[in-house]
DOSE-133160 format. One record per atom (N, C-alpha, C): residue in one letter; atom name; x, y, z. Coordinates in Angstrom, 3 decimals. Layout:
// DOSE-133160
+---+----+----------+----------+----------+
: r :  a :     east :    north :       up :
+---+----+----------+----------+----------+
: A : CA :        X :        Y :        Z :
...
+---+----+----------+----------+----------+
// end
This chain:
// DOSE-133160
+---+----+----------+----------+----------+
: r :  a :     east :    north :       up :
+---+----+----------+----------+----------+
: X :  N :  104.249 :  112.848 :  119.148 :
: X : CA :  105.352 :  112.070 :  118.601 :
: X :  C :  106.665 :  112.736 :  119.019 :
: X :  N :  107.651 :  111.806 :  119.777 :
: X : CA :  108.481 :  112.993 :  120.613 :
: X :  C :  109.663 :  112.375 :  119.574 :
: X :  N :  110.414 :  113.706 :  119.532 :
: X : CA :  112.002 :  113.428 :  118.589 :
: X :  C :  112.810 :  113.117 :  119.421 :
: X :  N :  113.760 :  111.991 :  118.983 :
: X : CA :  115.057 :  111.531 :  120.064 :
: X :  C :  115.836 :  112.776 :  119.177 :
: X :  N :  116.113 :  113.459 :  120.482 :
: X : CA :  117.423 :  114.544 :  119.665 :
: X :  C :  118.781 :  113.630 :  119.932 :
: X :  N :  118.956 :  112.704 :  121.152 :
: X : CA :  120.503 :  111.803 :  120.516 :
: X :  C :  120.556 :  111.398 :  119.250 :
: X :  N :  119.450 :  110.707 :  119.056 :
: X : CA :  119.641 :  110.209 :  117.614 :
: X :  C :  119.487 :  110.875 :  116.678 :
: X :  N :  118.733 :  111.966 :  116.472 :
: X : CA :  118.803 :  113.231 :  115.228 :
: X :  C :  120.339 :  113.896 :  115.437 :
: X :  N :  120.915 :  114.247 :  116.578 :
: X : CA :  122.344 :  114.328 :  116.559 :
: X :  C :  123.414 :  113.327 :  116.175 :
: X :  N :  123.653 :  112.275 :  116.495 :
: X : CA :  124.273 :  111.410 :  116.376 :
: X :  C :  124.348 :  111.114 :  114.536 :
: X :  N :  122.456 :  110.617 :  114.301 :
: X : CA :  122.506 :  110.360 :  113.057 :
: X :  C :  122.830 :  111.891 :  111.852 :
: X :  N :  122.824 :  112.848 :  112.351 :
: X : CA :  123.193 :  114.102 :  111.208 :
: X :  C :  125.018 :  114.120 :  111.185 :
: X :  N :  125.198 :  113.842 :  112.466 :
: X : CA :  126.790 :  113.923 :  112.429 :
: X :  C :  127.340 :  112.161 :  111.356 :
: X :  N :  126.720 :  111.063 :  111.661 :
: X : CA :  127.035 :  110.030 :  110.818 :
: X :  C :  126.911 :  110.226 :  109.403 :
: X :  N :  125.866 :  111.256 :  109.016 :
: X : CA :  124.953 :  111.583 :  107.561 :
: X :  C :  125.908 :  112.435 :  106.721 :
: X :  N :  126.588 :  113.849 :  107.667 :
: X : CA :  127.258 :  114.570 :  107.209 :
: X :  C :  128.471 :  113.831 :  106.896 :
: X :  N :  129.463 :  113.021 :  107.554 :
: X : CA :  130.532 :  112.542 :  106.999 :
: X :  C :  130.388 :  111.527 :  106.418 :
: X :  N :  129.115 :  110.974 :  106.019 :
: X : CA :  129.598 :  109.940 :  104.953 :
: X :  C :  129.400 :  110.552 :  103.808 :
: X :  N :  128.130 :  112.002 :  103.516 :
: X : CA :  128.187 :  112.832 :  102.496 :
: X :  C :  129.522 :  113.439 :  102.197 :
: X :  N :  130.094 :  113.481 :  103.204 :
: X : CA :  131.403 :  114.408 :  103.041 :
: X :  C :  132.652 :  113.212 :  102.188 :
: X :  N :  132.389 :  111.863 :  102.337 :
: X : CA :  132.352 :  111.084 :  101.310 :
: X :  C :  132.296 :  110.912 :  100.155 :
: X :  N :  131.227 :  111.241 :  100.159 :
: X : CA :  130.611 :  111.299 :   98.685 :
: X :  C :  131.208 :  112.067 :   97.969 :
: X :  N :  130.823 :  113.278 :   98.540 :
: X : CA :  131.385 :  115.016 :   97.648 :
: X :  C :  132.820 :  115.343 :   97.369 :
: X :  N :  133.438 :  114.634 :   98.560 :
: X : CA :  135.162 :  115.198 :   98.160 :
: X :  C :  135.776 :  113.564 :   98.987 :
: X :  N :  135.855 :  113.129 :   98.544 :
: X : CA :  136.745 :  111.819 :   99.468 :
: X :  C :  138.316 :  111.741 :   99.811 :
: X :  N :  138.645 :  112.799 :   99.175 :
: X : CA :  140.323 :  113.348 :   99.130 :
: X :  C :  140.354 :  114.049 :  100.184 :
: X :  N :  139.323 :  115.629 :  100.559 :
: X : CA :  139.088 :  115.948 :  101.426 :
: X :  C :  138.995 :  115.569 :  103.164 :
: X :  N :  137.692 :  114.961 :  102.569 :
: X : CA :  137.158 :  113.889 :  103.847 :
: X :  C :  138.308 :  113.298 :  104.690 :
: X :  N :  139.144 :  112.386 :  103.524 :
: X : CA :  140.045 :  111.409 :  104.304 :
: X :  C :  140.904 :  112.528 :  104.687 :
: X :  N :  141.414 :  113.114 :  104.474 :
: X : CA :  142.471 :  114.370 :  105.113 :
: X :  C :  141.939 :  114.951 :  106.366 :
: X :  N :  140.864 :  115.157 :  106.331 :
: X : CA :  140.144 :  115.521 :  107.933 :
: X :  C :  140.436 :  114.467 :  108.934 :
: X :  N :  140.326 :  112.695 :  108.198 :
: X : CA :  140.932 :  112.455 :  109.169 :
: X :  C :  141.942 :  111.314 :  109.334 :
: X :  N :  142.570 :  112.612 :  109.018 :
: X : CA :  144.373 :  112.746 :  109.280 :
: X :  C :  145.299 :  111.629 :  108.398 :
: X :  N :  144.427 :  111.819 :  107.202 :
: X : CA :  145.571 :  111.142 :  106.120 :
: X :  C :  146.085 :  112.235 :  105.031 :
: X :  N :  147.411 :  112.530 :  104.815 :
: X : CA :  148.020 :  113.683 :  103.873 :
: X :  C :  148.338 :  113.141 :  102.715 :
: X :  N :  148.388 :  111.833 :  102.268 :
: X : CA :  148.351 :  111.612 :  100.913 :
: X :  C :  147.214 :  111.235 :   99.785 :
: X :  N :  147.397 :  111.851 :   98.588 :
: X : CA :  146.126 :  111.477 :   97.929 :
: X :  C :  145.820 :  109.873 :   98.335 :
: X :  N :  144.657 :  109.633 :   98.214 :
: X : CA :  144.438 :  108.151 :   97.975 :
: X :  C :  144.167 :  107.698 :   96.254 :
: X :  N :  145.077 :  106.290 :   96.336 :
: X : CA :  144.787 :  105.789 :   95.204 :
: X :  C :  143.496 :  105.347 :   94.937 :
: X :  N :  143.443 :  104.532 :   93.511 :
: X : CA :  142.328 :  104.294 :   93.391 :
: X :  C :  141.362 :  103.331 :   93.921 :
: X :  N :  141.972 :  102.369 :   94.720 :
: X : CA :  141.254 :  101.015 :   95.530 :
: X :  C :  141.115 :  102.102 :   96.659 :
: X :  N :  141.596 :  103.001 :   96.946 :
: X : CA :  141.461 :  103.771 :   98.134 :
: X :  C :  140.801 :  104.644 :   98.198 :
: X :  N :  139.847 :  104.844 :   97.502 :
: X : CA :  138.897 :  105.735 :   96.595 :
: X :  C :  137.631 :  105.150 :   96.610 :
: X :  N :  137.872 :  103.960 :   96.166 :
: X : CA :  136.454 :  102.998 :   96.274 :
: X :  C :  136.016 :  102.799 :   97.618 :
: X :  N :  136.960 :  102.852 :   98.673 :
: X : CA :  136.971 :  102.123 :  100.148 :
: X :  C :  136.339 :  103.197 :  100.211 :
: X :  N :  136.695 :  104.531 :  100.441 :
: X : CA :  136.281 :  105.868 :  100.793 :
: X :  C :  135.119 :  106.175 :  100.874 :
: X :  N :  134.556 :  105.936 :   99.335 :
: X : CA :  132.848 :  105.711 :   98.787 :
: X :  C :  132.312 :  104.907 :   99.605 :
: X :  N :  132.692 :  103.921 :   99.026 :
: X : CA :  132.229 :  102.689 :  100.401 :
: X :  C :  131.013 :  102.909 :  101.418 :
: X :  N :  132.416 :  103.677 :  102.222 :
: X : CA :  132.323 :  104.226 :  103.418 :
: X :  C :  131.501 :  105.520 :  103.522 :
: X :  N :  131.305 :  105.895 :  102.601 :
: X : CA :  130.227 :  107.041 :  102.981 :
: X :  C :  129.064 :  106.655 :  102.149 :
: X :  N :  128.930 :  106.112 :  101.476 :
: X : CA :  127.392 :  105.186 :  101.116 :
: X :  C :  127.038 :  104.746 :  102.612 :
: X :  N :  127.911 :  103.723 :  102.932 :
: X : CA :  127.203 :  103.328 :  104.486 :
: X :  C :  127.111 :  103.926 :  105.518 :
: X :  N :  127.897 :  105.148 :  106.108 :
: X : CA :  127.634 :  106.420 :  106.449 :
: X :  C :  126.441 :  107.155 :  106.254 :
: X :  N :  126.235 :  107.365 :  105.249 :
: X : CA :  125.201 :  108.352 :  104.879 :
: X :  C :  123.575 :  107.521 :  105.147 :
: X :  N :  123.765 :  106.465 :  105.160 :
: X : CA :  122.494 :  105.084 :  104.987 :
: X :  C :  122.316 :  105.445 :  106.486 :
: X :  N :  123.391 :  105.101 :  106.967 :
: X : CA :  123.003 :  104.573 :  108.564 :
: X :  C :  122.543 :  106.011 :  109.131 :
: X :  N :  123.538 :  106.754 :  108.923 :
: X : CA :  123.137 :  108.347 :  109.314 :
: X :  C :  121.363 :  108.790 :  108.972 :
: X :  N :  121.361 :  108.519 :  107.674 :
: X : CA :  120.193 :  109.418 :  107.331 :
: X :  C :  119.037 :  108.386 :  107.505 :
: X :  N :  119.121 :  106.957 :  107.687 :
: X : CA :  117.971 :  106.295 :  109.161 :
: X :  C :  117.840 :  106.664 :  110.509 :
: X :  N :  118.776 :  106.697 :  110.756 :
: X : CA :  119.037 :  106.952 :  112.195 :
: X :  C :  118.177 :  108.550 :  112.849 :
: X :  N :  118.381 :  109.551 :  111.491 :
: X : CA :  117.857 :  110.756 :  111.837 :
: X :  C :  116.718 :  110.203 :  111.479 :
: X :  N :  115.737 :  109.837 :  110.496 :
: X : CA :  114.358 :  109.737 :  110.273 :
: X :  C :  113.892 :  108.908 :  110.815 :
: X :  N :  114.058 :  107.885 :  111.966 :
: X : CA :  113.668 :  107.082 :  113.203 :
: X :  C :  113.762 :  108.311 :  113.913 :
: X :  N :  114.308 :  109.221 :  114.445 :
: X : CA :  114.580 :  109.963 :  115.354 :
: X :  C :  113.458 :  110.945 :  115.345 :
: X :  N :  113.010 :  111.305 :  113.978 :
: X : CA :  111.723 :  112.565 :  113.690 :
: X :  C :  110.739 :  112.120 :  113.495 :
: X :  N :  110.314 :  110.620 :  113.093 :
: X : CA :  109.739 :  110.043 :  113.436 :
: X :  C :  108.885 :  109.588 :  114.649 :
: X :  N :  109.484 :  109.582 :  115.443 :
: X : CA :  109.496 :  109.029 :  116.798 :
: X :  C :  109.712 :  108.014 :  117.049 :
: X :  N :  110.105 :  107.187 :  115.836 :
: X : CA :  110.110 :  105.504 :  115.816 :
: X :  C :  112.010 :  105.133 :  116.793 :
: X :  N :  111.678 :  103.234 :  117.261 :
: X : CA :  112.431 :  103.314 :  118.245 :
: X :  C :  113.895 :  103.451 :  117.455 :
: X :  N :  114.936 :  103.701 :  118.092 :
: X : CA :  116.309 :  104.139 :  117.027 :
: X :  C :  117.685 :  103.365 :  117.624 :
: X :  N :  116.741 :  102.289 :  118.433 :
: X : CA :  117.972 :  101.863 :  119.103 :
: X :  C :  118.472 :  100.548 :  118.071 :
: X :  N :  118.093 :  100.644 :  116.718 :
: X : CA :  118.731 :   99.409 :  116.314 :
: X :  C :  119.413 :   99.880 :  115.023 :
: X :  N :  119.223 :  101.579 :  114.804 :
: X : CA :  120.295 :  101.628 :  114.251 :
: X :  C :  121.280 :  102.352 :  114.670 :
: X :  N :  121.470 :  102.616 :  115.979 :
: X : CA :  122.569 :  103.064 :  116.955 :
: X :  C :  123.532 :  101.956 :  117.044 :
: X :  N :  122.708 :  100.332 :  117.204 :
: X : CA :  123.296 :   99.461 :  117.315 :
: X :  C :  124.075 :   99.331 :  115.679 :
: X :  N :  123.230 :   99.431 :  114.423 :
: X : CA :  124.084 :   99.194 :  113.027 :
: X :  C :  125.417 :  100.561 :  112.912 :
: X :  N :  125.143 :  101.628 :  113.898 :
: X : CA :  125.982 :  102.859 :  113.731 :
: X :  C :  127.157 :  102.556 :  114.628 :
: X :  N :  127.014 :  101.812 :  115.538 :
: X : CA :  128.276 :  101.315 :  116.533 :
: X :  C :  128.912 :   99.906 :  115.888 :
: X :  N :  128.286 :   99.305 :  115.227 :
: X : CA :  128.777 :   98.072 :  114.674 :
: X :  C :  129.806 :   98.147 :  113.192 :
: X :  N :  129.453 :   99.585 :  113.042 :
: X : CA :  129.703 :  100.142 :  111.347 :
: X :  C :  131.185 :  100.578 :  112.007 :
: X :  N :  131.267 :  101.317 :  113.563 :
: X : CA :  132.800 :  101.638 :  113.763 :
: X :  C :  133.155 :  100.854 :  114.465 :
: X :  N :  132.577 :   99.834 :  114.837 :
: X : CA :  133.683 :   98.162 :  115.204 :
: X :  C :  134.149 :   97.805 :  114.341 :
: X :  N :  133.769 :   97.815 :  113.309 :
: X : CA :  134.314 :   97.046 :  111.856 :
: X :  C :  135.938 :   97.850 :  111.416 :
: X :  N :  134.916 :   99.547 :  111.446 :
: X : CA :  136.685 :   99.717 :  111.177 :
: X :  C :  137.864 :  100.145 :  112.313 :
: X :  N :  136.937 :  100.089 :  113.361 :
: X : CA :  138.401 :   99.850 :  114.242 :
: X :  C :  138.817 :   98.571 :  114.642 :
: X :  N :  138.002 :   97.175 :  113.779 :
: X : CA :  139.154 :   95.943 :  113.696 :
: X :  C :  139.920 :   96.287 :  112.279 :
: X :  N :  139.354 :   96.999 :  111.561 :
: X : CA :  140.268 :   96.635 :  110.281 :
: X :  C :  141.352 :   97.583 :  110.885 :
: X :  N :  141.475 :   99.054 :  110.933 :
: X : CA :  142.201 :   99.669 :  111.768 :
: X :  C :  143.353 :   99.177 :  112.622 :
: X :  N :  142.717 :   98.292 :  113.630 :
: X : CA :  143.935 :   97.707 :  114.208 :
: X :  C :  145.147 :   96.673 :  113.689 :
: X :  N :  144.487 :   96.264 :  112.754 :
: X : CA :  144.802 :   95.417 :  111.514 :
: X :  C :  146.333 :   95.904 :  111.038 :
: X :  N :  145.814 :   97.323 :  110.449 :
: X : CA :  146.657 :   98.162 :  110.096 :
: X :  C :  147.657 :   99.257 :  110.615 :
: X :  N :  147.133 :   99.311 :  112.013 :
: X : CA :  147.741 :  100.536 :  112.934 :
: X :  C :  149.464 :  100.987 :  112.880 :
: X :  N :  150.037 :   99.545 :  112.103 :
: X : CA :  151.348 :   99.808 :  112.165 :
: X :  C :  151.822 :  100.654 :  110.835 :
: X :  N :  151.135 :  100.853 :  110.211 :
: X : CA :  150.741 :  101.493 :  108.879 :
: X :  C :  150.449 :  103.148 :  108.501 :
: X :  N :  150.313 :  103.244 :  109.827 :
: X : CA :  149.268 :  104.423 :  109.817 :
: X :  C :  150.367 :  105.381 :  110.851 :
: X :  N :  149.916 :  107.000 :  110.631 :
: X : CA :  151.174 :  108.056 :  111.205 :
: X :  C :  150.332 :  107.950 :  112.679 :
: X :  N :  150.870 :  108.652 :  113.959 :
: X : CA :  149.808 :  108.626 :  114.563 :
: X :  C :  148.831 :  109.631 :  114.854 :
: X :  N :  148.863 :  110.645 :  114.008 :
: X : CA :  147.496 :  111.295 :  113.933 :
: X :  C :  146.454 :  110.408 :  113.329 :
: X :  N :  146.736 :  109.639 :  112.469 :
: X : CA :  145.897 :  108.468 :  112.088 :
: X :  C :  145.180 :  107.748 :  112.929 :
: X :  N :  146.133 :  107.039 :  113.915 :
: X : CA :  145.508 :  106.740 :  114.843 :
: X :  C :  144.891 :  107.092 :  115.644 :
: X :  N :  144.737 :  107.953 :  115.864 :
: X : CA :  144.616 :  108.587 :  116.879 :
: X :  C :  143.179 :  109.427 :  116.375 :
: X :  N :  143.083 :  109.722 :  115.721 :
: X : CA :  141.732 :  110.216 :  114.809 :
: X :  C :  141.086 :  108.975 :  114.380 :
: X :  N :  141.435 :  108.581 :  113.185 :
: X : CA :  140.597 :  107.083 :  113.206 :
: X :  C :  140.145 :  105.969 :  114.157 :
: X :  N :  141.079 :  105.275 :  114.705 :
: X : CA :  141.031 :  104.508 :  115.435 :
: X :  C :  140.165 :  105.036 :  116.984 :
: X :  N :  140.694 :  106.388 :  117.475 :
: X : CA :  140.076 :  107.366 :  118.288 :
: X :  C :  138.359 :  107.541 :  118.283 :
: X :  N :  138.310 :  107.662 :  116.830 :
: X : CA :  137.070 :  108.063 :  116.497 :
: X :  C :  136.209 :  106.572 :  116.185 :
: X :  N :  136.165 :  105.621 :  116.033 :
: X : CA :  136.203 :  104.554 :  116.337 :
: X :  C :  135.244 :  104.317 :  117.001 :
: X :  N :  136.276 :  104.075 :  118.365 :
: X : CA :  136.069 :  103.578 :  119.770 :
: X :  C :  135.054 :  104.827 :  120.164 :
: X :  N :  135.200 :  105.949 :  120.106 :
: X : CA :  133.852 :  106.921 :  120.417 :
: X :  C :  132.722 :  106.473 :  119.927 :
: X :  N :  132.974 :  106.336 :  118.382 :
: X : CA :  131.316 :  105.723 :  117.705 :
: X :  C :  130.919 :  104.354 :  118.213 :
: X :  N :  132.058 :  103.766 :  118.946 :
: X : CA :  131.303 :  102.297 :  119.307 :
: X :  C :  130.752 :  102.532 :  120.810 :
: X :  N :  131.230 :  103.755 :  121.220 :
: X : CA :  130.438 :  103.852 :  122.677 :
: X :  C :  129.386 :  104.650 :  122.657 :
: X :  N :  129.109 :  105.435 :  121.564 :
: X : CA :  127.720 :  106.062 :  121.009 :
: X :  C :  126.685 :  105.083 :  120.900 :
: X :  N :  127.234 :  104.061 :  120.071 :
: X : CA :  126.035 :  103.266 :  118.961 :
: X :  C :  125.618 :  102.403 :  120.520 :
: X :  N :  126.449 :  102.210 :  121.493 :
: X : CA :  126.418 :  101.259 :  122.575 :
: X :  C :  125.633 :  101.443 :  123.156 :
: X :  N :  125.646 :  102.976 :  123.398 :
: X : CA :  124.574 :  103.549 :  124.695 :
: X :  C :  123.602 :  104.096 :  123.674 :
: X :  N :  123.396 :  104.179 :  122.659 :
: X : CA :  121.899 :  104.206 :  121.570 :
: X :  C :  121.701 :  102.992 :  121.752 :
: X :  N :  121.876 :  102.502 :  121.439 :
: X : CA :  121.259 :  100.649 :  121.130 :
: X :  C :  121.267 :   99.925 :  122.842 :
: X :  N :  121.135 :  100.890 :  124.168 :
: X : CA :  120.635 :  100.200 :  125.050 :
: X :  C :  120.080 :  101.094 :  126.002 :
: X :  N :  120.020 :  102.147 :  125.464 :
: X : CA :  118.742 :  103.582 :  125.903 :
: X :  C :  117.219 :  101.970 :  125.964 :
: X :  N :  116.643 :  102.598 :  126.925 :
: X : CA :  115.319 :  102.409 :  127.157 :
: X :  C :  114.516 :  103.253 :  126.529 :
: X :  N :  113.101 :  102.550 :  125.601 :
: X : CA :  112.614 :  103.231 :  124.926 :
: X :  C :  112.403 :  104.694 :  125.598 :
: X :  N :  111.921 :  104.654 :  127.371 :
: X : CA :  111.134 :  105.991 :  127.595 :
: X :  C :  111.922 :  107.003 :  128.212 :
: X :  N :  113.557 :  106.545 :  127.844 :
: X : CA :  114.680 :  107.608 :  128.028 :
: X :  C :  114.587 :  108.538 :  126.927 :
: X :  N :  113.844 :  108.510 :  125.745 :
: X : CA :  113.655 :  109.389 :  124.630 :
: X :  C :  113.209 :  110.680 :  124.987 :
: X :  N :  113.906 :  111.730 :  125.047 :
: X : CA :  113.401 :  113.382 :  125.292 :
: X :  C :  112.860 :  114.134 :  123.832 :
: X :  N :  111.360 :  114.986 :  124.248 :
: X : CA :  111.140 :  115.444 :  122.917 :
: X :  C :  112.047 :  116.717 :  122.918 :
+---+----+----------+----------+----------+
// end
């Protein structure tokens, strides 16, 4: 049973920041690159966001140790940062540009991750 280490990587790095969510969301969002507390609708978003973080993450790794195929939640892990780099752009005029530039940045990376997970050929998988 061979482990996709992209996807045990990919999915521990998705797992850790949506936990990092969970645990401190004041934190979290300051990593990336917001300096004011968030209110309280901004708090909920936060959670949100690392509930579905942590979901997609911590599938993504147990397809991966598994051996099972992981390209469809590479595809839900790239679709999770399309979403917020439309809402993102939405907002970009809003935002400082370390904001952008981290969020929106980070984004477009996770949508070219989840892209090339979700169109790996099964027997590109390395144990």
């Amino acid at each position: 049973m061979p482990i996709d280490r992209a996807a045990l990587a990919a999915g521990s790095i998705r797992l850790a920041s949506g936990i990092s969510f969970l645990v401190d969301p004041v934190r979290a969002n300051r990593v990336w690159g917001d300096s004011d507390k968030p209110v309280g609708t901004t708090r909920l978003l936060l959670r949100s966001m690392g509930y579905r973080d942590a979901l997609i993450g911590g599938l993504l790794v147990t397809s991966a140790v598994r051996g099972q195929d992981t390209r469809g939640w590479f595809l839900a892990s790239g679709g999770a940062d399309a979403a917020d780099l439309l809402g993102g752009v939405g907002a970009h005029h809003d935002m400082t540009r370390s904001q952008r530039l981290i969020g929106l940045g980070g984004a477009v990376v996770g949508i070219g991750v989840g892209l090339w997970g979700a169109t790996r050929r099964r027997g590109q998988v390395q144990s």
